[in-house]
C-alpha positions as CSV (number, residue, x, y, z in Angstrom):
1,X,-26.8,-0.1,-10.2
2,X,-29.4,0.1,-7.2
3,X,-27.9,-0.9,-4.1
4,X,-31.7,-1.4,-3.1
5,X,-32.0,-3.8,-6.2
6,X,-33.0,-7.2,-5.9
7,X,-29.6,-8.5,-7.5
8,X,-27.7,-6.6,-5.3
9,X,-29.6,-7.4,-2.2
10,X,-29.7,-11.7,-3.3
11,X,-25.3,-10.7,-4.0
12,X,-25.2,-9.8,-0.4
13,X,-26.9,-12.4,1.2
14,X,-24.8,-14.6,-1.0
15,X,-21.2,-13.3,0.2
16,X,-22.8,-13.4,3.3
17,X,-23.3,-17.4,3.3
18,X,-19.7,-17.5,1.7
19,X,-18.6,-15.9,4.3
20,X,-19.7,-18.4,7.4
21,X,-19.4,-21.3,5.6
22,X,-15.8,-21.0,3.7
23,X,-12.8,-21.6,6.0
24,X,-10.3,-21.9,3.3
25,X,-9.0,-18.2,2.3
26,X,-8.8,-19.2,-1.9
27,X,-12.1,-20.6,-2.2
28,X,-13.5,-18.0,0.0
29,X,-12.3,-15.1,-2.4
30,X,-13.1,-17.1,-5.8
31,X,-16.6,-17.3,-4.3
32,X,-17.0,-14.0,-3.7
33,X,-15.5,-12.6,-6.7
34,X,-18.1,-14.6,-8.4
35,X,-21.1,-13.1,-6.5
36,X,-19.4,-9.5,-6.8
37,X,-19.3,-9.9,-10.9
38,X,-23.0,-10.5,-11.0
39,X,-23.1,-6.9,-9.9
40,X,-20.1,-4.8,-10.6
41,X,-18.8,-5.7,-14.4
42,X,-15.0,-5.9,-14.0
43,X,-11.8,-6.6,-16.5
44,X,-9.5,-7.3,-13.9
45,X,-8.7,-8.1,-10.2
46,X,-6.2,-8.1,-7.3
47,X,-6.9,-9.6,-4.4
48,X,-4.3,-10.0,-1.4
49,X,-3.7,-11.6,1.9
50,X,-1.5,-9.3,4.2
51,X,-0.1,-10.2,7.2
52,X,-2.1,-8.8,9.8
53,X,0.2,-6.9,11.6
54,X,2.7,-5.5,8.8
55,X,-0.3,-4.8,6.5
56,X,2.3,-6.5,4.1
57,X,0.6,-8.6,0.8
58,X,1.5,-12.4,1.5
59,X,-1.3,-15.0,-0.6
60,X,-2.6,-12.7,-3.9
61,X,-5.2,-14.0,-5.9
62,X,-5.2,-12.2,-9.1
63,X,-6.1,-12.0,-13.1
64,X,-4.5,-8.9,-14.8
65,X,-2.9,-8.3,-17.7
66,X,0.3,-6.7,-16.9
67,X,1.6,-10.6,-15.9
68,X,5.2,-10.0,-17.6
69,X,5.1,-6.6,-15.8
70,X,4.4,-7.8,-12.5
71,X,7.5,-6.8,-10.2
72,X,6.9,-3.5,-12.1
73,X,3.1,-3.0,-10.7
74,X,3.7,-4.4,-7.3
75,X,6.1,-2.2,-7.4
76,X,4.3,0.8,-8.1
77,X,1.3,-0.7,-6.2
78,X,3.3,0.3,-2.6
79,X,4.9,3.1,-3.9
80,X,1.6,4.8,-4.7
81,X,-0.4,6.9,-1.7
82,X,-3.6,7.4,-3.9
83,X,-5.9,4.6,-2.5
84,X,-3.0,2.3,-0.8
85,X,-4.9,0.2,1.4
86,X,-3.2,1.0,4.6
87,X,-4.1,5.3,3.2
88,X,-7.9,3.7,2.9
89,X,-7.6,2.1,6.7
90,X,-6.2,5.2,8.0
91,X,-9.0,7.7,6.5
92,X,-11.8,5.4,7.8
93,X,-13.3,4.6,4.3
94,X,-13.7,0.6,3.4
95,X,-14.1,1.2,-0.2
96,X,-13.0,4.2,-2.6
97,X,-12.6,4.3,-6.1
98,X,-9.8,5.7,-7.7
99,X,-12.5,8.6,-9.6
100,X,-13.6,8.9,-6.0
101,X,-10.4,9.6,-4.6
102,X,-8.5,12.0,-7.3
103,X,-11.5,14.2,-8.0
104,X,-11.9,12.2,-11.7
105,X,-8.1,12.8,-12.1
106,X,-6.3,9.4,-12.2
107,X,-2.8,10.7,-13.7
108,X,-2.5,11.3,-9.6
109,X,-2.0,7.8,-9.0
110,X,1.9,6.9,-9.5
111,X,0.3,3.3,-10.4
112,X,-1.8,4.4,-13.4
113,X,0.5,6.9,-14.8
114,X,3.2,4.0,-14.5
115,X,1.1,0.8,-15.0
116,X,-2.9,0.9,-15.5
117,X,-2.8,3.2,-18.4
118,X,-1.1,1.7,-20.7
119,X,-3.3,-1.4,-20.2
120,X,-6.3,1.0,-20.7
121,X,-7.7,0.4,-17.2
122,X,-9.8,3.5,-16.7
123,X,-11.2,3.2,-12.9
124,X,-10.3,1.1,-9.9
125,X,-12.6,0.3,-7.1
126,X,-10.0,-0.7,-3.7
127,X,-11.5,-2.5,-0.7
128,X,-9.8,-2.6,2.6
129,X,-10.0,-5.8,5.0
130,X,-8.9,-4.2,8.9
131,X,-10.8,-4.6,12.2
132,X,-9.2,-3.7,15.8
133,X,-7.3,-7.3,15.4
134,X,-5.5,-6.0,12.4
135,X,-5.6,-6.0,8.2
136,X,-6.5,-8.9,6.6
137,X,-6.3,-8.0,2.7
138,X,-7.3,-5.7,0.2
139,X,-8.7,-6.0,-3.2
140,X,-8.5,-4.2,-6.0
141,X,-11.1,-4.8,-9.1
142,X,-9.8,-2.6,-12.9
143,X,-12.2,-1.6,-15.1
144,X,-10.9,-0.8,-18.4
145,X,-11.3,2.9,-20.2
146,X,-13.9,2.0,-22.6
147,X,-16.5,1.8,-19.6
148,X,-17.8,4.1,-17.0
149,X,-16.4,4.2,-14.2
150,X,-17.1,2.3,-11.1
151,X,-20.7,4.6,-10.0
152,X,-21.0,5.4,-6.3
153,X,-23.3,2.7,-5.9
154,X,-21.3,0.4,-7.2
155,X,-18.4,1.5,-4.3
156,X,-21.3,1.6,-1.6
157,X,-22.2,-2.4,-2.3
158,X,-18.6,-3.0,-2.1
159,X,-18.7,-0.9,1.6
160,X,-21.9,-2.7,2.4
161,X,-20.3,-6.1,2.3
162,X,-16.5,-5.7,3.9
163,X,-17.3,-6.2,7.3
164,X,-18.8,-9.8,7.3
165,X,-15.3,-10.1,4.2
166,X,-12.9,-8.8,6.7
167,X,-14.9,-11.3,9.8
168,X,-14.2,-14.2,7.2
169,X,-10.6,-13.6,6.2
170,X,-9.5,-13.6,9.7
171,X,-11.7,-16.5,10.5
172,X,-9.5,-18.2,7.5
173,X,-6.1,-17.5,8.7
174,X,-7.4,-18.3,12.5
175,X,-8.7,-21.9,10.6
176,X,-4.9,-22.8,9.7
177,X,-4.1,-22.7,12.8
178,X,-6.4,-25.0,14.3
179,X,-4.1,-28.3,13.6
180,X,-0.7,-29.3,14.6
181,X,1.6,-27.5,12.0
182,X,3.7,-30.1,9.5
183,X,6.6,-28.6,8.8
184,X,8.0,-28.2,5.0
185,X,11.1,-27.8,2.8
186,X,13.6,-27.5,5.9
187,X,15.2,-30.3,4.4
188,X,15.8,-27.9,1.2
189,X,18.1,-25.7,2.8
190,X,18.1,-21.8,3.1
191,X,15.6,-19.8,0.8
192,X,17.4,-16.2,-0.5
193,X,16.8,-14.2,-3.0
194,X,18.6,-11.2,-4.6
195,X,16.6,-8.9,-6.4
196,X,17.6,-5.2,-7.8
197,X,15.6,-1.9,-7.6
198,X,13.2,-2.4,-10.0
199,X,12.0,-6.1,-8.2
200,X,14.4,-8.4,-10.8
201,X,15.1,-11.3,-9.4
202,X,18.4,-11.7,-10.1
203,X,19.5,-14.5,-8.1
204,X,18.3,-17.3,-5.6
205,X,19.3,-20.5,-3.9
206,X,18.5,-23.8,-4.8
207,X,15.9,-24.1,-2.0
208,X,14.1,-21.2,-3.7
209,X,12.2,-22.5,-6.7
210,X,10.3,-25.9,-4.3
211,X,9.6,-23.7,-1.6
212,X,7.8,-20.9,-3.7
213,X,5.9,-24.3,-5.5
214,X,4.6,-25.1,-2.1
215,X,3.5,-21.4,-1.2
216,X,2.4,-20.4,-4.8
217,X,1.4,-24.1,-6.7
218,X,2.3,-23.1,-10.6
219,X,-0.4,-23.6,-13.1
220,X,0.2,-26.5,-15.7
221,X,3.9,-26.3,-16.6
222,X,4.6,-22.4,-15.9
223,X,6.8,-21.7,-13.6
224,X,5.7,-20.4,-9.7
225,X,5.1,-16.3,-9.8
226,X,7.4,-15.0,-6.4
227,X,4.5,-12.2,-6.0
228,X,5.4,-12.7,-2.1
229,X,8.8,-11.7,-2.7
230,X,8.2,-9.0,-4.9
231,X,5.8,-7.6,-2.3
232,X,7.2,-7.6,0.9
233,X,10.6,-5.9,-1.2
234,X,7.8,-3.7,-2.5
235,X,7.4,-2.4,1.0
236,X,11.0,-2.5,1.5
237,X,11.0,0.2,-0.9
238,X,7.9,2.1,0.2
239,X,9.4,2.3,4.0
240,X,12.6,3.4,2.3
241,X,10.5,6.8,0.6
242,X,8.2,7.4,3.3
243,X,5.2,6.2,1.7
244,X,4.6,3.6,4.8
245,X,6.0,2.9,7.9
246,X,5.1,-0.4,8.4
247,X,8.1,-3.5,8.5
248,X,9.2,-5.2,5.3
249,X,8.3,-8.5,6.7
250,X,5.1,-10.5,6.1
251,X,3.9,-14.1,7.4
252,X,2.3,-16.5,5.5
253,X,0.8,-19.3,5.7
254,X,2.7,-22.1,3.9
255,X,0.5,-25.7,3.8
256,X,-0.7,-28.2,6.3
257,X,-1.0,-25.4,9.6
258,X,3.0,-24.4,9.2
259,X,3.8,-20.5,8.2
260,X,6.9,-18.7,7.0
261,X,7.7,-15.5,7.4
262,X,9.1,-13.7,4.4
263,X,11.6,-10.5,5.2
264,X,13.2,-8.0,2.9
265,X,16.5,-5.7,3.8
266,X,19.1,-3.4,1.2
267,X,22.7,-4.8,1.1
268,X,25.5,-2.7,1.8
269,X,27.0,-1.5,-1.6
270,X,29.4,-3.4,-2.8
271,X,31.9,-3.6,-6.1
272,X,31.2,-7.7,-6.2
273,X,27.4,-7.1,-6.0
274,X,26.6,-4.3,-8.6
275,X,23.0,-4.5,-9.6
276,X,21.7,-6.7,-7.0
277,X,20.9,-4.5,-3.4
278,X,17.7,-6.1,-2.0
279,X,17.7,-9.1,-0.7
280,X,14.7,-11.3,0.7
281,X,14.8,-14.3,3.1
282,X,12.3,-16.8,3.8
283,X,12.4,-18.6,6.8
């Protein structure tokens, strides 16, 4: 790949025209994943809202194939230092992949030792959303192990187009804003959920299951995927080894200009609570 390329130059003025004329932040990112695969071949992606403040994941958008592991990966996801998003912010890059960033050594990421490498995901290339306002989002785009892995150019492209990305996303969560907020699912009651250490939900309350359909609308029949719970208790737990300092608390925008703010905290132990010790509120 040529960043000087024709294709690559038409893919950039395309996520370019996304970019100022998408206000909604799904359509925005399907777009663009769209003009990114017509120059980066990729198996896989991750691709997250985060409150802009907590750098806490909120809104993903994502197609991987570790579905029925997913409280596992997020897990890891936060727990891992090699190419975190906030570790990308901090070192000034925009764009790194993970060949990039271990010196062609992945096994130093706790998330492919744990996670990617049993799926046979070779490389990652991670993008970073910040400006001086705050972080926006990160995505994350696996390529599996029978390919090369993600070529410098291929990272630079990625670099080339996060500023007008990172302009956009906060132009998105700014848009929700923009009408009188209509609240939804007070009636419902309080929304708690009790999870254990590995990110098991093991118990909610009844409000739980119609607010997460509100936040997260299911697909067909299936059930909604609590990836905002299982994130901001991913941070709980990332806080709780050092790996970030940032709050285990993220915002989020719910439907129709009204947001909730999602919070995660570790119960006091307890004989009557064995296995359940994090618990996550939505309010």
């Amino acid at each position: 790949m040529a960043t000087s390329s024709p294709a690559v130059s038409n893919a950039r003025e395309r996520v370019e025209r996304i970019c100022q004329s998408t206000p909604e932040a799904t359509q925005l990112r399907v777009g663009v994943l769209d003009q990114i695969r017509r120059v980066i071949d990729f198996d896989a992606h991750v691709w997250l809202l985060t409150d802009p403040s907590t750098t806490v994941g909120s809104a993903p958008l994502a197609e991987v194939p570790c579905l029925l592991e997913l409280p596992e990966a997020i897990k890891l996801k936060y727990l891992t230092t090699v190419n975190r998003w906030t570790r990308l912010h901090e070192d000034g890059a925009t764009a790194r992949t993970l060949w990039q960033a271990t010196g062609r050594d992945p096994s130093q990421s706790l998330l492919w030792r744990g996670m990617l490498s049993r799926y046979g995901i070779g490389d990652v290339a991670s993008m970073v959303f910040a400006n001086r306002f705050g972080m926006w989002g990160f995505l994350d785009l696996w390529r599996q192990d029978s390919k090369e892995p993600f070529s410098a150019d291929e990272a630079a492209f990625l670099s080339s187009i996060s500023h007008p990305l990172t302009v956009a996303l906060q132009s998105c969560q700014a848009h929700t804003l923009t009408a009188p907020a209509v609240p939804a699912g007070r009636e419902l009651g309080p929304v708690v959920f009790l999870l254990d250490d590995g990110l098991r939900i093991l118990g909610q309350t009844p409000a739980s299951q119609p607010w997460l359909e509100i936040l997260l609308p299911p697909a067909g029949e299936s059930p909604p995927v609590p990836a905002s719970v299982y994130n901001v208790a991913g941070q709980l737990l990332a806080t709780e080894q050092g790996v970030d300092a940032h709050p285990a608390t993220a915002r989020v925008h719910l439907s129709k200009g009204f947001w909730v703010t999602l919070r995660a905290a570790r119960l006091n132990p307890s004989a009557a609570v064995r296995d359940a010790v994090l618990t996550v509120t939505m309010e």
